[in-house]
Jmol script that loads the backbone (N, CA, C; Angstrom):
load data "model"
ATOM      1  N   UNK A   1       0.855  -1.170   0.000  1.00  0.00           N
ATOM      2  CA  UNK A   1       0.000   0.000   0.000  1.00  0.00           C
ATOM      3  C   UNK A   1       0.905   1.239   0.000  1.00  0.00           C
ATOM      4  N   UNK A   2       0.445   2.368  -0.897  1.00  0.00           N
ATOM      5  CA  UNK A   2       0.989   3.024  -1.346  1.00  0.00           C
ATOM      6  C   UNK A   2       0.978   4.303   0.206  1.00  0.00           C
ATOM      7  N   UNK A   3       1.938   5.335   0.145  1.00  0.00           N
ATOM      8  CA  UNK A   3       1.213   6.138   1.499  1.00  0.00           C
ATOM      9  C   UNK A   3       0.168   6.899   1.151  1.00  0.00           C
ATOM     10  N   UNK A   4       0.187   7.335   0.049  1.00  0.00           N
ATOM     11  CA  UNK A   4      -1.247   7.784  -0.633  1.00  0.00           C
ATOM     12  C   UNK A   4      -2.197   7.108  -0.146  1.00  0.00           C
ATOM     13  N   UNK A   5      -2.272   5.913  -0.831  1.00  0.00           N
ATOM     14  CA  UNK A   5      -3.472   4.594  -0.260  1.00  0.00           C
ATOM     15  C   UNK A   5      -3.624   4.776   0.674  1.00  0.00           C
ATOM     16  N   UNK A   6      -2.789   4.783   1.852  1.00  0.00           N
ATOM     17  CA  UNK A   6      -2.665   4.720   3.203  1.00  0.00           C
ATOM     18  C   UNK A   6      -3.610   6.035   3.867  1.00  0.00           C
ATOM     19  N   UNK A   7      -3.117   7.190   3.116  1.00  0.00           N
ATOM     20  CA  UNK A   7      -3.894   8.157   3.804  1.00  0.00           C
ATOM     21  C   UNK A   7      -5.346   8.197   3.636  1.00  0.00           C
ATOM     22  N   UNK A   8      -5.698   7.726   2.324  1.00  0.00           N
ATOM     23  CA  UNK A   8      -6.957   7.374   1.799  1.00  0.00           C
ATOM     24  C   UNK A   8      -7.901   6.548   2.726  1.00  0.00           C
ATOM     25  N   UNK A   9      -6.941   5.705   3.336  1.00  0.00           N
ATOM     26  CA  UNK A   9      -7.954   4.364   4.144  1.00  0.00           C
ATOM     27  C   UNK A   9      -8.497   4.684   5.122  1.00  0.00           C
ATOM     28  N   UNK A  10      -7.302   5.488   5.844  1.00  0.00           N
ATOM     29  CA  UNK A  10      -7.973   5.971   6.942  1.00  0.00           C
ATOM     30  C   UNK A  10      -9.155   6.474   7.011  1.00  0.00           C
ATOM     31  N   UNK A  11      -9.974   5.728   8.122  1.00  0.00           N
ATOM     32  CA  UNK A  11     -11.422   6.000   8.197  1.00  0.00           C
ATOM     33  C   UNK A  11     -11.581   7.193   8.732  1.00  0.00           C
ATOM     34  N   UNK A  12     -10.895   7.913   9.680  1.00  0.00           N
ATOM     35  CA  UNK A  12     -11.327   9.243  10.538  1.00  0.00           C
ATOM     36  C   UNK A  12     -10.813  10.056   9.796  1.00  0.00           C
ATOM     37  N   UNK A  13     -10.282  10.347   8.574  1.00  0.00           N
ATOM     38  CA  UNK A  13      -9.808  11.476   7.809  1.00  0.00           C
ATOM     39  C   UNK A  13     -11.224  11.950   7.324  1.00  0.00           C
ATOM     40  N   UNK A  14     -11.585  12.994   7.148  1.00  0.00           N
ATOM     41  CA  UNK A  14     -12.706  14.021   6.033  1.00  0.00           C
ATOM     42  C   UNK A  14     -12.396  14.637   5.654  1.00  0.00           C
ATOM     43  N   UNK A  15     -11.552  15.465   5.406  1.00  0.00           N
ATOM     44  CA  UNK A  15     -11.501  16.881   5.092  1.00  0.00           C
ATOM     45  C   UNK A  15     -10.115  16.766   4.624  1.00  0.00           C
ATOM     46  N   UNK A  16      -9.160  17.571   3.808  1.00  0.00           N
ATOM     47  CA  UNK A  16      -7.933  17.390   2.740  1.00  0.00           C
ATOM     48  C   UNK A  16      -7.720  18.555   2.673  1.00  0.00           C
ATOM     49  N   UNK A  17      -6.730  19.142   3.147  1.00  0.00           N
ATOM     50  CA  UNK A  17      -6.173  20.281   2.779  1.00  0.00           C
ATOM     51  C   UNK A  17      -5.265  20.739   1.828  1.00  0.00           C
ATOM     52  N   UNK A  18      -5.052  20.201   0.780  1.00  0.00           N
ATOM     53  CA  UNK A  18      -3.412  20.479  -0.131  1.00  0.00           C
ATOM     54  C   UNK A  18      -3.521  21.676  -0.745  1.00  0.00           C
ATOM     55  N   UNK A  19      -3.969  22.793  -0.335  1.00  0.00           N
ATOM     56  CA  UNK A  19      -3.973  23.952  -1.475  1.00  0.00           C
ATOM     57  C   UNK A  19      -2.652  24.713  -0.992  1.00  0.00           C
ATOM     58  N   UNK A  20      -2.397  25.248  -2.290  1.00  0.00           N
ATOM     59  CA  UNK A  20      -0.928  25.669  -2.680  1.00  0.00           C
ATOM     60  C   UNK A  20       0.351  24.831  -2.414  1.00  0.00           C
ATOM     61  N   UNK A  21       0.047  23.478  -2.964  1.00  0.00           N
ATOM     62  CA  UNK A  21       0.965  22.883  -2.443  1.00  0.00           C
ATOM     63  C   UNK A  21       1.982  22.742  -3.405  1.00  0.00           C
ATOM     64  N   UNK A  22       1.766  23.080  -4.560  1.00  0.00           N
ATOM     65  CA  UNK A  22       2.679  23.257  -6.017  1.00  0.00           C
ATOM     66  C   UNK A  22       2.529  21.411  -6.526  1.00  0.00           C
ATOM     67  N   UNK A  23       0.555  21.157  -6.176  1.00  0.00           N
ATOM     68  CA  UNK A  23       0.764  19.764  -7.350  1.00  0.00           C
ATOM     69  C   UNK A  23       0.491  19.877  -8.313  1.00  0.00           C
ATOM     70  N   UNK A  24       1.271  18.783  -9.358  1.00  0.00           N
ATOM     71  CA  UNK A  24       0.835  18.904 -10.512  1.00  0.00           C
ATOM     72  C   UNK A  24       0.176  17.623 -10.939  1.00  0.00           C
ATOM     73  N   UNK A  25       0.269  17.613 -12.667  1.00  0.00           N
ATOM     74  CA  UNK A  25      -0.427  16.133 -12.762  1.00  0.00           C
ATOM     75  C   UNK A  25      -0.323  15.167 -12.193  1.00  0.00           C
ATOM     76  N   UNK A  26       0.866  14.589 -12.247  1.00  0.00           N
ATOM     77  CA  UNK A  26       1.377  13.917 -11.550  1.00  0.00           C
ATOM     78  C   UNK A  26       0.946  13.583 -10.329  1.00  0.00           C
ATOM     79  N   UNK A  27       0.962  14.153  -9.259  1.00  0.00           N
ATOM     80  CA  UNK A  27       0.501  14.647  -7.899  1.00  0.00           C
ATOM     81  C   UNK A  27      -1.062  14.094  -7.838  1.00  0.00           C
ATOM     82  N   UNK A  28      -1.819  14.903  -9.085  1.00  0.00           N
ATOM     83  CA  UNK A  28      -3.038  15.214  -9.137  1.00  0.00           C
ATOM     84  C   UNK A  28      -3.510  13.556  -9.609  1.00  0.00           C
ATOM     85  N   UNK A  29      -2.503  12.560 -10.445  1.00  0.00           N
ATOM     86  CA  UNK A  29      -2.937  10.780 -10.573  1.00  0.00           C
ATOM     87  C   UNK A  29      -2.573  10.290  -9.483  1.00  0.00           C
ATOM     88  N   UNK A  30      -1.814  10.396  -8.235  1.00  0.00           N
ATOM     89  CA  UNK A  30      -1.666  10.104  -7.353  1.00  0.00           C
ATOM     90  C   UNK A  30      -3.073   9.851  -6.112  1.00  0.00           C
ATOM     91  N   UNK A  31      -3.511  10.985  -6.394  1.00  0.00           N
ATOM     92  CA  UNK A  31      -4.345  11.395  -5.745  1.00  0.00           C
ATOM     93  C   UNK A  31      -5.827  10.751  -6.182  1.00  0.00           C
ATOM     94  N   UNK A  32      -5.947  10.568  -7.448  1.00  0.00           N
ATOM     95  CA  UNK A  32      -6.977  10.072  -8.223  1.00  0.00           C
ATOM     96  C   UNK A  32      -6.897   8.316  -8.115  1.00  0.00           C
ATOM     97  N   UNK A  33      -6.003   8.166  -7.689  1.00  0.00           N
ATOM     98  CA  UNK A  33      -5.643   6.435  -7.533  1.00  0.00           C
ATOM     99  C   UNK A  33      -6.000   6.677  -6.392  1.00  0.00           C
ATOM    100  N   UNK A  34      -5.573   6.752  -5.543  1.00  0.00           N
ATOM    101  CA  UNK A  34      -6.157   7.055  -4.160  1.00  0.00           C
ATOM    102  C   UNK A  34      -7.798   7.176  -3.713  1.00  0.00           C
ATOM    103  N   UNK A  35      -8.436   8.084  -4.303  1.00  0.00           N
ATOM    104  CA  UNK A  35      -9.446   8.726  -4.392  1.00  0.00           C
ATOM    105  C   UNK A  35     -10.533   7.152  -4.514  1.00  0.00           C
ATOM    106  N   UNK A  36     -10.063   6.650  -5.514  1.00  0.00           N
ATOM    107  CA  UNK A  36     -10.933   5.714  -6.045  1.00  0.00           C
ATOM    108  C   UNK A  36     -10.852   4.035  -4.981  1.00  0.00           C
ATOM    109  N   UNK A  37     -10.280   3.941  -4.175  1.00  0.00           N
ATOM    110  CA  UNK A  37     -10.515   3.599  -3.034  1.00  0.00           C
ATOM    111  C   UNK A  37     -11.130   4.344  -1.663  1.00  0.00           C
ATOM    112  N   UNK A  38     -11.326   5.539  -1.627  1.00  0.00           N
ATOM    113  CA  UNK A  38     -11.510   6.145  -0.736  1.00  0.00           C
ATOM    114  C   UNK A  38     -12.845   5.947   0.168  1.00  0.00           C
ATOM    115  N   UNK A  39     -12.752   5.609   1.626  1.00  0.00           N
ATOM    116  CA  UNK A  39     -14.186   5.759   2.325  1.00  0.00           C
ATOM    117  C   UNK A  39     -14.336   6.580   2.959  1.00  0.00           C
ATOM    118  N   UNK A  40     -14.145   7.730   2.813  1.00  0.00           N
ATOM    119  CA  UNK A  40     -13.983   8.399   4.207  1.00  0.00           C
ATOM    120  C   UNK A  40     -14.447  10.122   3.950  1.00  0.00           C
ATOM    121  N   UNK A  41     -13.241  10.447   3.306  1.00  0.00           N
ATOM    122  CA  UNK A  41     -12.807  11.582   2.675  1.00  0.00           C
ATOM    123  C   UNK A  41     -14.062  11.759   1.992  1.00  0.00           C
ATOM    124  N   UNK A  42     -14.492  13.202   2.615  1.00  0.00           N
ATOM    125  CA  UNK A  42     -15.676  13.849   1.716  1.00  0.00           C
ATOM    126  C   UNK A  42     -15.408  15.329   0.726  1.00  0.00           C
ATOM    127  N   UNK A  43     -14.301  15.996   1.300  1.00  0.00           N
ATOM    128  CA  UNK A  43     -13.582  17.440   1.108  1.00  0.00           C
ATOM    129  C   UNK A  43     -12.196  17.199   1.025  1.00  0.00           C
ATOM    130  N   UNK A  44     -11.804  17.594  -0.494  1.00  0.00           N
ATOM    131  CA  UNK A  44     -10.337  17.730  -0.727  1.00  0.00           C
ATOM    132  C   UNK A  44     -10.360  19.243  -0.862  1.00  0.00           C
ATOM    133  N   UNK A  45      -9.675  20.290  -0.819  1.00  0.00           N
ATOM    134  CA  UNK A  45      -9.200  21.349  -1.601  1.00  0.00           C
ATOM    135  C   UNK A  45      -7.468  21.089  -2.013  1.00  0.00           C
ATOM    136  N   UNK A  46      -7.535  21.287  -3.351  1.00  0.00           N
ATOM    137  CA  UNK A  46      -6.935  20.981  -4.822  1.00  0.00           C
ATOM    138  C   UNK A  46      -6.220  23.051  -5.071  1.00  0.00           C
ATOM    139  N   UNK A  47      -6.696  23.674  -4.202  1.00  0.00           N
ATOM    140  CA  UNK A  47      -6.567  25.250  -4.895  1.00  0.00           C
ATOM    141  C   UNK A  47      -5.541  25.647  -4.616  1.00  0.00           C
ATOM    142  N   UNK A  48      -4.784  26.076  -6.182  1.00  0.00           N
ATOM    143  CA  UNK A  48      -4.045  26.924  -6.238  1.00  0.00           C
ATOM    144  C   UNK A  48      -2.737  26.190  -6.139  1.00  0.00           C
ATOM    145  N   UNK A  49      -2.927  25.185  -6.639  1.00  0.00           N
ATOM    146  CA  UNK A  49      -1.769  24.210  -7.310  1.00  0.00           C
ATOM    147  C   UNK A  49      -1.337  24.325  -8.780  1.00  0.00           C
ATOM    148  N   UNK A  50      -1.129  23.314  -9.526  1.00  0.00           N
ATOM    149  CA  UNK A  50      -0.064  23.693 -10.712  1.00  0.00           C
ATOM    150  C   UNK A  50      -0.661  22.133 -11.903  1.00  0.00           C
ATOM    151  N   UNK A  51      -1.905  22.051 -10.964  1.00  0.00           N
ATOM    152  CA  UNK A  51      -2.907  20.882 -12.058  1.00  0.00           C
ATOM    153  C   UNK A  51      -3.378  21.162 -13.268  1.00  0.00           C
ATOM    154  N   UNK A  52      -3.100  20.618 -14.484  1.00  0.00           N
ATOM    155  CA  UNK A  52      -3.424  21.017 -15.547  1.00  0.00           C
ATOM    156  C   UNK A  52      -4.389  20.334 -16.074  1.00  0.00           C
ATOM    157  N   UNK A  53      -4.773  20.281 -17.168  1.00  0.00           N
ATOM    158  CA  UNK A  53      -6.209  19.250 -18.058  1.00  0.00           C
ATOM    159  C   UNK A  53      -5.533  17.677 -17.974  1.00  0.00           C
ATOM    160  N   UNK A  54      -4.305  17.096 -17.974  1.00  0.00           N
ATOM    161  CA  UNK A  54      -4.212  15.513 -17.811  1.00  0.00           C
ATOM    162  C   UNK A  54      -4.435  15.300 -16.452  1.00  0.00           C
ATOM    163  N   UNK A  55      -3.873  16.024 -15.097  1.00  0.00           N
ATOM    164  CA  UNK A  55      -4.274  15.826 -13.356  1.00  0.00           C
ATOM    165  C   UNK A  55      -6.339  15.785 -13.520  1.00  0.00           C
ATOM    166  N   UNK A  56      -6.980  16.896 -14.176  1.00  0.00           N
ATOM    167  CA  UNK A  56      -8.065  16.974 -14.279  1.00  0.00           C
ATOM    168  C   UNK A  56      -8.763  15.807 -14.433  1.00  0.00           C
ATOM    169  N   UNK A  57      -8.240  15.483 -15.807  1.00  0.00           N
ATOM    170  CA  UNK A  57      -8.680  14.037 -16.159  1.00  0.00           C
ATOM    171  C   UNK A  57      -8.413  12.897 -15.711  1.00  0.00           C
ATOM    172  N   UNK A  58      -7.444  12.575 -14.380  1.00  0.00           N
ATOM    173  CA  UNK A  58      -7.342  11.955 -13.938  1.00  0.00           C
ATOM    174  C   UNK A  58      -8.020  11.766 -12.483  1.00  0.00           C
ATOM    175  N   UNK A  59      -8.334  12.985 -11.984  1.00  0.00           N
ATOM    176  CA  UNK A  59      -9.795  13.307 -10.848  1.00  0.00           C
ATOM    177  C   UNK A  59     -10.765  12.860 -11.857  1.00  0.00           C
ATOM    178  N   UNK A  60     -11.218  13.204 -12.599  1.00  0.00           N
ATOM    179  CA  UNK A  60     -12.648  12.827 -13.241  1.00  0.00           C
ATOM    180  C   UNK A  60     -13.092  11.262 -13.654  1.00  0.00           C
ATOM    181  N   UNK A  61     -11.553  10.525 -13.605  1.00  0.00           N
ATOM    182  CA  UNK A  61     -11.719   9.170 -13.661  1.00  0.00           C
ATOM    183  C   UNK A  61     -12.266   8.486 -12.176  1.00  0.00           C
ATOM    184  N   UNK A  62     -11.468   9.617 -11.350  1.00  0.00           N
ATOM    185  CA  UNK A  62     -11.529   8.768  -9.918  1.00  0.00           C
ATOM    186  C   UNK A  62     -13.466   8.976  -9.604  1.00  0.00           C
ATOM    187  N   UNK A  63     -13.477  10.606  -9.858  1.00  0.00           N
ATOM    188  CA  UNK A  63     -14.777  10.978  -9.402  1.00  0.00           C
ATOM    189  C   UNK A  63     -16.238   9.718 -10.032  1.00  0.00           C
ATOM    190  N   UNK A  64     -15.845   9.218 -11.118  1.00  0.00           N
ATOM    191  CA  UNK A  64     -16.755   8.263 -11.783  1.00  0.00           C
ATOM    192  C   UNK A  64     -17.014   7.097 -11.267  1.00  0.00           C
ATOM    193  N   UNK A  65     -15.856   6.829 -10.457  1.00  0.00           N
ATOM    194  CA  UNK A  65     -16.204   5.876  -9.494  1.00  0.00           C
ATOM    195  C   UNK A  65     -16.569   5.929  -7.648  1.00  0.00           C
ATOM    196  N   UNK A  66     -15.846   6.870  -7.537  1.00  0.00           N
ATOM    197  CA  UNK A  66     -15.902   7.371  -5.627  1.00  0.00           C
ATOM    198  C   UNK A  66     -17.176   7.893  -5.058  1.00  0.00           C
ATOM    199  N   UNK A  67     -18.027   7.008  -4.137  1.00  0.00           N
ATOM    200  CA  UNK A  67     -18.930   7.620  -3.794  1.00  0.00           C
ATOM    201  C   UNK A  67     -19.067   8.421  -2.720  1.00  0.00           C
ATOM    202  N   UNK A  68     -18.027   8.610  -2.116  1.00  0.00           N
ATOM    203  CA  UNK A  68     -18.287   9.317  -0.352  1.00  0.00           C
ATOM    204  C   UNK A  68     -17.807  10.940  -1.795  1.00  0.00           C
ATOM    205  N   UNK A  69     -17.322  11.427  -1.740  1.00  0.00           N
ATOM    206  CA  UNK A  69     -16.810  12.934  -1.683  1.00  0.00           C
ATOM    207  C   UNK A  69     -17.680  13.501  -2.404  1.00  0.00           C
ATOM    208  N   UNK A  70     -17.677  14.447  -1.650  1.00  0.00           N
ATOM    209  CA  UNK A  70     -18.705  15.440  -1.705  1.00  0.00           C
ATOM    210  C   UNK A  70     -18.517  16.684  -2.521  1.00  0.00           C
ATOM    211  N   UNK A  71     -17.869  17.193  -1.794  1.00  0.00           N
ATOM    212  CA  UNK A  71     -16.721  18.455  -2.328  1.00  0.00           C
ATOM    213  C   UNK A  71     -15.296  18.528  -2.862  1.00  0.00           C
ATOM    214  N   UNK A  72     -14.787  18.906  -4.154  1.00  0.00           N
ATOM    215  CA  UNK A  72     -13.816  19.052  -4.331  1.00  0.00           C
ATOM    216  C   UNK A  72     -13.301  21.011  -5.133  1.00  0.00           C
ATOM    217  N   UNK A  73     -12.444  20.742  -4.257  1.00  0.00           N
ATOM    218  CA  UNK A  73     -12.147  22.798  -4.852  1.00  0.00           C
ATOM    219  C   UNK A  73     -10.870  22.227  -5.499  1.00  0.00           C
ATOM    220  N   UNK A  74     -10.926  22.838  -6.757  1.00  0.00           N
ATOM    221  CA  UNK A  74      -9.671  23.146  -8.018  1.00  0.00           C
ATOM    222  C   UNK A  74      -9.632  24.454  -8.664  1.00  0.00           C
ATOM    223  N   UNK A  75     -10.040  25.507  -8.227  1.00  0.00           N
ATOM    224  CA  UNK A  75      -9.317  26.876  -8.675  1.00  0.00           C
ATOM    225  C   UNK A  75      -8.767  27.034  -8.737  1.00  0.00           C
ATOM    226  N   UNK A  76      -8.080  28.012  -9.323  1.00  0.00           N
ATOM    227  CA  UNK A  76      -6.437  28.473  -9.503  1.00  0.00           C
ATOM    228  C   UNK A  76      -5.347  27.709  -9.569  1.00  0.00           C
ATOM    229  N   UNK A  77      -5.796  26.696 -10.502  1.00  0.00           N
ATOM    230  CA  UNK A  77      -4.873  25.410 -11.070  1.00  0.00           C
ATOM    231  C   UNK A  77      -4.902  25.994 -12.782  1.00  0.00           C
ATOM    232  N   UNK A  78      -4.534  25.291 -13.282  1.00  0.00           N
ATOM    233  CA  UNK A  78      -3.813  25.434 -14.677  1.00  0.00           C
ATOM    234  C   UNK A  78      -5.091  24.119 -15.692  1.00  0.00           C
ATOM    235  N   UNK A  79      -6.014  23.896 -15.045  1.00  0.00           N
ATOM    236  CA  UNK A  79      -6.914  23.104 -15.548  1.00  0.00           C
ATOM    237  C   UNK A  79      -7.782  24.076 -16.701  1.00  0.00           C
ATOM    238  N   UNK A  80      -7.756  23.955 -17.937  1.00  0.00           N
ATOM    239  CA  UNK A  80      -8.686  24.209 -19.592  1.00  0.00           C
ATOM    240  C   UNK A  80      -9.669  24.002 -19.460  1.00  0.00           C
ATOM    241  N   UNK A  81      -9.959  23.820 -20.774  1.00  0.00           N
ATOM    242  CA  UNK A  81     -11.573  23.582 -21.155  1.00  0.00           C
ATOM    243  C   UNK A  81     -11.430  22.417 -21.092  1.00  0.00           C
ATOM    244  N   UNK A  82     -10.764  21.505 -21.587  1.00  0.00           N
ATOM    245  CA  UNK A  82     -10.395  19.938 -21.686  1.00  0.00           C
ATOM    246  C   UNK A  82     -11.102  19.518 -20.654  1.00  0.00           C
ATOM    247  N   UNK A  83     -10.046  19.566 -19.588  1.00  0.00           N
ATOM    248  CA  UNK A  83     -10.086  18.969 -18.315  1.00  0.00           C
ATOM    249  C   UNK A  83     -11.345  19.389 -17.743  1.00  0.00           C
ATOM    250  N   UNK A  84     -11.909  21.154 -17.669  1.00  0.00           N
ATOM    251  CA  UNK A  84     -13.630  21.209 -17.203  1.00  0.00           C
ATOM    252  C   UNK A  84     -14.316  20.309 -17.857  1.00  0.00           C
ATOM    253  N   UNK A  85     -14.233  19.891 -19.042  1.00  0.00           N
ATOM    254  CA  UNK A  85     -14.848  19.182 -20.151  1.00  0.00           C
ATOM    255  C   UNK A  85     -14.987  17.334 -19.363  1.00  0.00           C
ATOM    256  N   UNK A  86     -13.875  17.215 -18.995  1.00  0.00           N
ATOM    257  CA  UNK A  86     -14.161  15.363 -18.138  1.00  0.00           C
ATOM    258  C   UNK A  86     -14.391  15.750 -16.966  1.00  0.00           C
ATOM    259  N   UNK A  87     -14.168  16.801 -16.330  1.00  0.00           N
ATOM    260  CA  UNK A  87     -14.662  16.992 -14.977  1.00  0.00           C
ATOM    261  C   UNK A  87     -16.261  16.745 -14.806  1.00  0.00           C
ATOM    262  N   UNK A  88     -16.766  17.799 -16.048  1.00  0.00           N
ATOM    263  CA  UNK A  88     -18.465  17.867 -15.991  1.00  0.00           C
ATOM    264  C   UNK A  88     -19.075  16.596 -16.490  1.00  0.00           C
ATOM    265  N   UNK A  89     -18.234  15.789 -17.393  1.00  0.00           N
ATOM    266  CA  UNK A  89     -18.619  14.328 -17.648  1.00  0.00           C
ATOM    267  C   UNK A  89     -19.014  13.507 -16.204  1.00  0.00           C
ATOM    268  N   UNK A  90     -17.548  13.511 -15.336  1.00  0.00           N
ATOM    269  CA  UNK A  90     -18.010  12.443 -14.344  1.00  0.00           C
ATOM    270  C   UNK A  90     -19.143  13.004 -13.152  1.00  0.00           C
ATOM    271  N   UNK A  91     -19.097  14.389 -13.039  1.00  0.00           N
ATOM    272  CA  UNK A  91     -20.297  14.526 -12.666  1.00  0.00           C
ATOM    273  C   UNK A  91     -21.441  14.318 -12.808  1.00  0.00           C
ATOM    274  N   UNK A  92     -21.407  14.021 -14.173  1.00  0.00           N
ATOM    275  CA  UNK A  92     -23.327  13.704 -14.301  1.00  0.00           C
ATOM    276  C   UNK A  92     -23.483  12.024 -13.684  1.00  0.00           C
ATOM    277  N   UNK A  93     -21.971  11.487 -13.170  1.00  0.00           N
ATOM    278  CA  UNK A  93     -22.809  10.096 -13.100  1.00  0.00           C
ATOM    279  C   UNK A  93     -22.169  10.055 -11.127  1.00  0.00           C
ATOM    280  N   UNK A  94     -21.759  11.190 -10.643  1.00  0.00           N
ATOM    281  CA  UNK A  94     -21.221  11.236  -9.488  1.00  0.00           C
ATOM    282  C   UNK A  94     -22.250  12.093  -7.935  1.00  0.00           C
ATOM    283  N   UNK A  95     -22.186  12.011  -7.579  1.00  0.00           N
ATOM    284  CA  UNK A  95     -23.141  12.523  -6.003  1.00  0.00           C
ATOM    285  C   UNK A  95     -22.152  13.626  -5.549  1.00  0.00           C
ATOM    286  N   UNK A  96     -20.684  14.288  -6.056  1.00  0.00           N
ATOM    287  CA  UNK A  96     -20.161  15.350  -5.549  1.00  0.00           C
ATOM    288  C   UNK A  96     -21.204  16.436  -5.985  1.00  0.00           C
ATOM    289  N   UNK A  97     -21.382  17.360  -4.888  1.00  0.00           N
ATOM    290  CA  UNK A  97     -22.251  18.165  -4.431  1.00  0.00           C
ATOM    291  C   UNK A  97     -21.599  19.830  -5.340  1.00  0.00           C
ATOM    292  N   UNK A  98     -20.196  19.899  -5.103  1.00  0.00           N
ATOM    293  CA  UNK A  98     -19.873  21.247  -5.040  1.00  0.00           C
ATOM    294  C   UNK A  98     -18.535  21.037  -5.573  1.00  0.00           C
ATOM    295  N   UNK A  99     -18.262  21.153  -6.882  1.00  0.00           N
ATOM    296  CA  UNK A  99     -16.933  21.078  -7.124  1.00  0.00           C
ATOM    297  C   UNK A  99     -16.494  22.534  -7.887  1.00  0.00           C
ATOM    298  N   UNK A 100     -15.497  23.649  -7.202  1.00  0.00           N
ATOM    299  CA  UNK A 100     -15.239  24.764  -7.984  1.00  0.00           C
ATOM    300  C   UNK A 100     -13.724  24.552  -9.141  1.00  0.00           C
ATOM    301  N   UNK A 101     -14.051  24.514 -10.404  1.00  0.00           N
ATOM    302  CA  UNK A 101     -13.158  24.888 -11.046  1.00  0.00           C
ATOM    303  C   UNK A 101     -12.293  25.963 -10.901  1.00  0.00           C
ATOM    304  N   UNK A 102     -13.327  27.253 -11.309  1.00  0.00           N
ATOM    305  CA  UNK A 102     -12.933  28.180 -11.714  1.00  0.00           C
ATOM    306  C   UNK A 102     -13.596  29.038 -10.408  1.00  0.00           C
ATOM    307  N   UNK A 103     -13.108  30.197  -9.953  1.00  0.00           N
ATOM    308  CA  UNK A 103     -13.304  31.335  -9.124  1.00  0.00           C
ATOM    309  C   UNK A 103     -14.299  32.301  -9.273  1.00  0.00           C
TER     310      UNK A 103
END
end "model"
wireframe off; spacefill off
backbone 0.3
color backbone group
């Protein structure tokens, strides 16, 4: 298990703080592998990192499958039309409540 995984499992985690943490895609599939095991975690904030349209699309894979999260904030990332473009895809088949792209 990855420590990603690890942080993921944990049952008493909710809430995710990484904003401004300088992630990028990379960071941002890390997180999306993660995600898609996740029970717990209802609130990530993602803001004001360095995520572009492939990190995007790699949340929007996770979001298609993850049912606990609720909220996810990605403003002031480097995420296009692309990436809004699979974001709003996995939403139509996802229960996240409040996800901000854009500001």
């Amino acid at each position: 298990m990855t420590e990603t995984h690890f942080l993921f499992s944990v049952q008493v985690l909710t809430h995710l703080y990484l904003n401004q943490n300088q992630i990028t895609d990379n960071g941002a599939q890390l997180l999306a592998e993660a995600l898609k095991v996740n029970k717990a975690l209802t609130y990530i904030d993602l803001r004001n990192n360095q995520i572009g349209d492939n990190g995007a699309q790699q949340l929007a894979e996770a979001l298609k499958v993850n049912k606990v999260l609720t909220q996810l904030r990605l403003h002031q990332n480097q995420i296009g039309d692309n990436g809004a473009q699979q974001l709003a895809e996995a939403l139509k088949i996802n229960k996240v409540s409040n996800v901000n792209v854009f500001e």
